[in-house]
OpenMM code with the backbone's topology and positions (N, CA, C; nanometers):
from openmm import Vec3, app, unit

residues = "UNK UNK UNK UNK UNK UNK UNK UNK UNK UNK UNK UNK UNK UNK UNK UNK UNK UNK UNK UNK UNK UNK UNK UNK UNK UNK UNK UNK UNK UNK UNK UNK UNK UNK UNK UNK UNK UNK UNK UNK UNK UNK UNK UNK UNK UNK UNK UNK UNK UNK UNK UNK UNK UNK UNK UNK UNK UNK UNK UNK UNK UNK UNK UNK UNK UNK UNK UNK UNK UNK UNK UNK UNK UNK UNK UNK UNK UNK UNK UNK UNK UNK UNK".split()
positions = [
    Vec3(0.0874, -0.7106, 1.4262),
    Vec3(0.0414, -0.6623, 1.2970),
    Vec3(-0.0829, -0.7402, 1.2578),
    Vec3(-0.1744, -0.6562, 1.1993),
    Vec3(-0.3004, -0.6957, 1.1727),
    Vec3(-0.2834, -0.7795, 1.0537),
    Vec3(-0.3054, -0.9341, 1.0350),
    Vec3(-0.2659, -1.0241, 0.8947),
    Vec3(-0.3356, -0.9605, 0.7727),
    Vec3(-0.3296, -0.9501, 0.6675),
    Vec3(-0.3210, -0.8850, 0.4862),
    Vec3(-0.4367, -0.9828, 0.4896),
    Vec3(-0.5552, -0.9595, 0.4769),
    Vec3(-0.6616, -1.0291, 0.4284),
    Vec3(-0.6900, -0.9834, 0.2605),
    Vec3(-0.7038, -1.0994, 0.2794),
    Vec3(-0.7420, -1.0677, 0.0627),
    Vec3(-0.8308, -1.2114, -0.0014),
    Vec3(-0.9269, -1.1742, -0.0902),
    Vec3(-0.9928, -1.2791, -0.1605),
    Vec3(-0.9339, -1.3752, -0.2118),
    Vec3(-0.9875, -1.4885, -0.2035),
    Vec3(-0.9282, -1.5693, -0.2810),
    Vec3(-0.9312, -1.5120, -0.3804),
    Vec3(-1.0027, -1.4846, -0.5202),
    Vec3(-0.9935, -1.4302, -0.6241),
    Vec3(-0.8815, -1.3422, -0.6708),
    Vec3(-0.8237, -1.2790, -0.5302),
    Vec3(-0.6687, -1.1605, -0.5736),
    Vec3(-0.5902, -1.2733, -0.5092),
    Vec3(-0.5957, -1.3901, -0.4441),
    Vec3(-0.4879, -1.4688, -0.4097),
    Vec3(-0.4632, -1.5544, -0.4998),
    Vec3(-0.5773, -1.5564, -0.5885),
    Vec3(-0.5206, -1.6787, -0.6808),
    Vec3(-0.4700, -1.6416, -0.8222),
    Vec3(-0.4962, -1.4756, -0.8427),
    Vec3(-0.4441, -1.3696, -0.9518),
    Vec3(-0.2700, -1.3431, -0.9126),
    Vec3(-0.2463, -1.3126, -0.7819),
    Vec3(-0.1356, -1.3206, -0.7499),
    Vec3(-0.0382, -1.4161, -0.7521),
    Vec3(-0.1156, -1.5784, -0.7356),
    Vec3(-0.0347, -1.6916, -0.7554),
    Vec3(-0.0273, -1.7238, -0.8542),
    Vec3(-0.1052, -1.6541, -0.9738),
    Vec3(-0.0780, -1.7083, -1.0818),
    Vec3(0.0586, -1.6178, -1.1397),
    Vec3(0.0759, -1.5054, -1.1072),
    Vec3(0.1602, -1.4190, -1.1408),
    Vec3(0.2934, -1.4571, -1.0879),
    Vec3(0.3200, -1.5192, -0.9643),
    Vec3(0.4698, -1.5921, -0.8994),
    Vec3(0.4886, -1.7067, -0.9951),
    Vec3(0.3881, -1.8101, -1.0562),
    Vec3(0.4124, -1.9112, -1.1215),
    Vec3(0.4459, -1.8523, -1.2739),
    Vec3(0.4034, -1.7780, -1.3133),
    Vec3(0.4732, -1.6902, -1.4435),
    Vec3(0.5967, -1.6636, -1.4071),
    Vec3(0.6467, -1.6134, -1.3013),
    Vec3(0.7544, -1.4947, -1.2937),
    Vec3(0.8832, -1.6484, -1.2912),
    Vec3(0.8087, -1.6987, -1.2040),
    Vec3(0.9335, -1.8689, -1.2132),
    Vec3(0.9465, -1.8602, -1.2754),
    Vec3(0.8442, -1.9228, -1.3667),
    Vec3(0.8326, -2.0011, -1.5062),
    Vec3(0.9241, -1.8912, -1.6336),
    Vec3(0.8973, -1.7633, -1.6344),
    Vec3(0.9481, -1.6688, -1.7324),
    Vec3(1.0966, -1.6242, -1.6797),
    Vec3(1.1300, -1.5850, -1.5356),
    Vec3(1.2503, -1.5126, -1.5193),
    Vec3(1.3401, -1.6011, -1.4362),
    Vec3(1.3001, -1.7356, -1.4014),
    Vec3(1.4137, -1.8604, -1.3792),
    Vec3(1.3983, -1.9654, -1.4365),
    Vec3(1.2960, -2.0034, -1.5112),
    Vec3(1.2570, -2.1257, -1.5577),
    Vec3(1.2681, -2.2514, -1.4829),
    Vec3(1.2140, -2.1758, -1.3964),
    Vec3(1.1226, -2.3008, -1.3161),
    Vec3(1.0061, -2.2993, -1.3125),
    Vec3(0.9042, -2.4223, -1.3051),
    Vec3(0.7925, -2.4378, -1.2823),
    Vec3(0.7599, -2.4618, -1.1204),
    Vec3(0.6505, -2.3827, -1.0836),
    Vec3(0.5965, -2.3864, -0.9398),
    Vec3(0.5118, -2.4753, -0.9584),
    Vec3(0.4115, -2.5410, -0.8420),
    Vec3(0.3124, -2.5329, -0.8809),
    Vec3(0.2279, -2.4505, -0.7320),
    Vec3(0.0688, -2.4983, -0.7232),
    Vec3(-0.0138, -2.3696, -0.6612),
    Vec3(0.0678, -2.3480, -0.5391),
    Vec3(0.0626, -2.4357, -0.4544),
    Vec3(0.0947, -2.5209, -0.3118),
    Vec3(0.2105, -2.3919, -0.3054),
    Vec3(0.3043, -2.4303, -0.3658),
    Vec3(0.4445, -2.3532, -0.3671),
    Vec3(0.3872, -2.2289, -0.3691),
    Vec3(0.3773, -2.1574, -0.4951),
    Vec3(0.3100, -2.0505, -0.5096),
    Vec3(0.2587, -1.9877, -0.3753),
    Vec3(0.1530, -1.9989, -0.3320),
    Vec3(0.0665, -1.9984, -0.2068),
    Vec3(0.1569, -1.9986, -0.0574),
    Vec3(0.1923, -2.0690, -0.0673),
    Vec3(0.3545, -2.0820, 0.0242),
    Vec3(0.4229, -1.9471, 0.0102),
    Vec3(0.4731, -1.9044, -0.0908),
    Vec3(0.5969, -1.8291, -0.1636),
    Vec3(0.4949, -1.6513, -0.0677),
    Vec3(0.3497, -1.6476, -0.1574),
    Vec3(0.2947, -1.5494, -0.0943),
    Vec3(0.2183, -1.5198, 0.0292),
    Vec3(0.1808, -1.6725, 0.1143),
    Vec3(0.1863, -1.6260, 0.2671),
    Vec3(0.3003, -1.5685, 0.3109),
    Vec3(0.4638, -1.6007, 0.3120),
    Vec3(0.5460, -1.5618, 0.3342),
    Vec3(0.5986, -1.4474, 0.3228),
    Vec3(0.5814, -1.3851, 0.1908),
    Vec3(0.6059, -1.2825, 0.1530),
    Vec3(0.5404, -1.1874, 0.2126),
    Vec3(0.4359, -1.2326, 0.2665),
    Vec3(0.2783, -1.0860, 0.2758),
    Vec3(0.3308, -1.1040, 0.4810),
    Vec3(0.3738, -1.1644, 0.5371),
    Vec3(0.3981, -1.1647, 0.6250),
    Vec3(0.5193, -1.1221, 0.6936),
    Vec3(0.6130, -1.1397, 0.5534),
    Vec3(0.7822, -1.0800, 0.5976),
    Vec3(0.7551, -0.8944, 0.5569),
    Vec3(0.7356, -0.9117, 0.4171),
    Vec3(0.7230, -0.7714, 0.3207),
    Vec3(0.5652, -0.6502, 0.3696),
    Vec3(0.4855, -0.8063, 0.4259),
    Vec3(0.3824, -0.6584, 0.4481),
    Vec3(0.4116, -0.5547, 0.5352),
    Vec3(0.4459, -0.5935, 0.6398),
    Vec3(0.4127, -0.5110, 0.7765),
    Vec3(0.4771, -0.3699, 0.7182),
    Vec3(0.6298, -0.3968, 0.6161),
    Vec3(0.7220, -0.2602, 0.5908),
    Vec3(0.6280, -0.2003, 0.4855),
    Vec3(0.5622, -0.3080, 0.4053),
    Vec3(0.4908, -0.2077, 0.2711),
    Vec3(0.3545, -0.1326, 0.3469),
    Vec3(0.3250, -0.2083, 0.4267),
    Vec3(0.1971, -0.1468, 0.5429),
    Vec3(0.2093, 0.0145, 0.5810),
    Vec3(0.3674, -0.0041, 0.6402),
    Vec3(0.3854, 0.0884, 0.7252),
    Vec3(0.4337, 0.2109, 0.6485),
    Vec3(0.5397, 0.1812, 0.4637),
    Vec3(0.5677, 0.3060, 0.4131),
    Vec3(0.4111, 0.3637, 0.3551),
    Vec3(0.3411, 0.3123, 0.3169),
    Vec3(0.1649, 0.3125, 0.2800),
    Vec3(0.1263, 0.4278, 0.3850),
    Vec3(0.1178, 0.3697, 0.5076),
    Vec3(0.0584, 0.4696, 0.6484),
    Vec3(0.1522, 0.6249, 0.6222),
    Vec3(0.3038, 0.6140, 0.5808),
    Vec3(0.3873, 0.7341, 0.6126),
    Vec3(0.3110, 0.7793, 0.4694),
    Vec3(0.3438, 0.7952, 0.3548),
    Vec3(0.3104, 0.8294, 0.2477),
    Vec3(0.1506, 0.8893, 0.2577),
    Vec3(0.0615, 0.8022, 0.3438),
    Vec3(-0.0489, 0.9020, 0.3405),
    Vec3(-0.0541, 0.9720, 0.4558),
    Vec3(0.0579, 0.9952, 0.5535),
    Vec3(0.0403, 1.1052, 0.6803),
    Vec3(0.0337, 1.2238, 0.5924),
    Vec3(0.2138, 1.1962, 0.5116),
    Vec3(0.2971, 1.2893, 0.3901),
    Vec3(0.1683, 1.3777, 0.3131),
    Vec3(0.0479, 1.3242, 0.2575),
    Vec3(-0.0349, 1.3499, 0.1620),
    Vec3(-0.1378, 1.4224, 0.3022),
    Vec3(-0.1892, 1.3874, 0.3686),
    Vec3(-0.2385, 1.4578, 0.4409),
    Vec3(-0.2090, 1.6019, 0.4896),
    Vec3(-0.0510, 1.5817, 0.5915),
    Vec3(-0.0195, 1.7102, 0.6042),
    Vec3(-0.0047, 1.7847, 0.5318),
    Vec3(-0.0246, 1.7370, 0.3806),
    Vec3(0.0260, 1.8481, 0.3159),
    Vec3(-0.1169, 1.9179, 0.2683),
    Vec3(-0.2256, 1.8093, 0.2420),
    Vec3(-0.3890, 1.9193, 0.2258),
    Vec3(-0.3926, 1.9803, 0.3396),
    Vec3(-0.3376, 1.9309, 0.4016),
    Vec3(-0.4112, 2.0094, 0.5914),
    Vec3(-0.3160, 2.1766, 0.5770),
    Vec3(-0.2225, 2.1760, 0.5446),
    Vec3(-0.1201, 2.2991, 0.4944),
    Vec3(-0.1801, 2.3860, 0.4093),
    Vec3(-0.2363, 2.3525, 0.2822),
    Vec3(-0.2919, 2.3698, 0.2415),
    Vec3(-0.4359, 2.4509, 0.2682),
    Vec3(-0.5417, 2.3439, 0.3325),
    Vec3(-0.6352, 2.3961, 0.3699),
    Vec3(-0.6287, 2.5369, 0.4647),
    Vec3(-0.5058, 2.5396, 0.5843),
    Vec3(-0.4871, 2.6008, 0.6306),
    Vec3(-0.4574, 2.7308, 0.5643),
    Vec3(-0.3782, 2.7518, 0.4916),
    Vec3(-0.3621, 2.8789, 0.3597),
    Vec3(-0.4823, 2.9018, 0.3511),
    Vec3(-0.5570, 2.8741, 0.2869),
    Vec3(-0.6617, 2.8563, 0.2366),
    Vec3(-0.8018, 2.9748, 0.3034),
    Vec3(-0.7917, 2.8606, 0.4183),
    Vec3(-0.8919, 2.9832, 0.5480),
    Vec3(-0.8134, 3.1058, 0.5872),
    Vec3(-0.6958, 3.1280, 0.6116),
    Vec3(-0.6201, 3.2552, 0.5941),
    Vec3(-0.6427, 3.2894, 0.4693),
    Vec3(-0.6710, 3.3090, 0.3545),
    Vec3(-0.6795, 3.4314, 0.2621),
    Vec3(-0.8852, 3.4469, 0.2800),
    Vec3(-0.9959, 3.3335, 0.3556),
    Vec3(-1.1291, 3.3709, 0.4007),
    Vec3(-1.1120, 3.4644, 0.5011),
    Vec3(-1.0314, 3.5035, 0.5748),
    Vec3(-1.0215, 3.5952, 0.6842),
    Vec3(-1.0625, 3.7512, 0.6372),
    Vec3(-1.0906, 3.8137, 0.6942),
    Vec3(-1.1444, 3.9454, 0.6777),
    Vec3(-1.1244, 4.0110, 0.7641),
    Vec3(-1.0509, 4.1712, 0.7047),
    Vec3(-0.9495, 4.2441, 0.7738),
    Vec3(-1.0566, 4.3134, 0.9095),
    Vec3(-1.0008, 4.3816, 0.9553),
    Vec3(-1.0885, 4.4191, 1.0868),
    Vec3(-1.0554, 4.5431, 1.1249),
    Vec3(-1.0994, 4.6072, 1.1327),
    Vec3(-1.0688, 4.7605, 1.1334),
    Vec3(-1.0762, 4.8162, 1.3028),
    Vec3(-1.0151, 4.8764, 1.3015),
    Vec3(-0.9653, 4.9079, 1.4726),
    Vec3(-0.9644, 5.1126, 1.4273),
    Vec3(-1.0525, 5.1250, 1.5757),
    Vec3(-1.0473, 5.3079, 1.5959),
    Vec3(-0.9282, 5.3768, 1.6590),
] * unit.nanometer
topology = app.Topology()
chain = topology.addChain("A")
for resn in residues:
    res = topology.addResidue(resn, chain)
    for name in ("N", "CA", "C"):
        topology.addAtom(name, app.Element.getBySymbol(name[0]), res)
């Protein structure tokens, strides 16, 4: 699996959000280190499955314009007259 690259800037928005979620829904305090820890782990256990329902969900959305499109050029068709 290809590793979850992301900015620091969304890594450190995200770590701030695990150190809330401690801090608010167990009352514990993290600090970054942990934090940072908590979401390499996570993005390495949880990505590959959130990766992969992501990939199905947009086959899902595809086949279904491609269905679509297909309708579509069937009603451009034009009847053809035979002697």
């Amino acid at each position: 699996m290809i590793p979850i690259n992301m900015s620091r800037e969304e890594k450190v928005k995200i770590m701030e959000r695990i150190k809330t979620y401690f801090d608010e829904e167990r009352s514990e305090e993290i600090g970054n280190l942990a934090a940072e820890h908590l979401l390499d782990f996570m993005l390495g256990e949880l990505g590959p499955y959130v990766y992969n329902r992501a990939i199905y969900d947009s086959r899902q959305l595809v086949n279904e314009r491609f269905a679509q499109l297909d309708e579509d050029l069937y009603t451009l068709e034009r009847p053809i007259r035979t002697r």
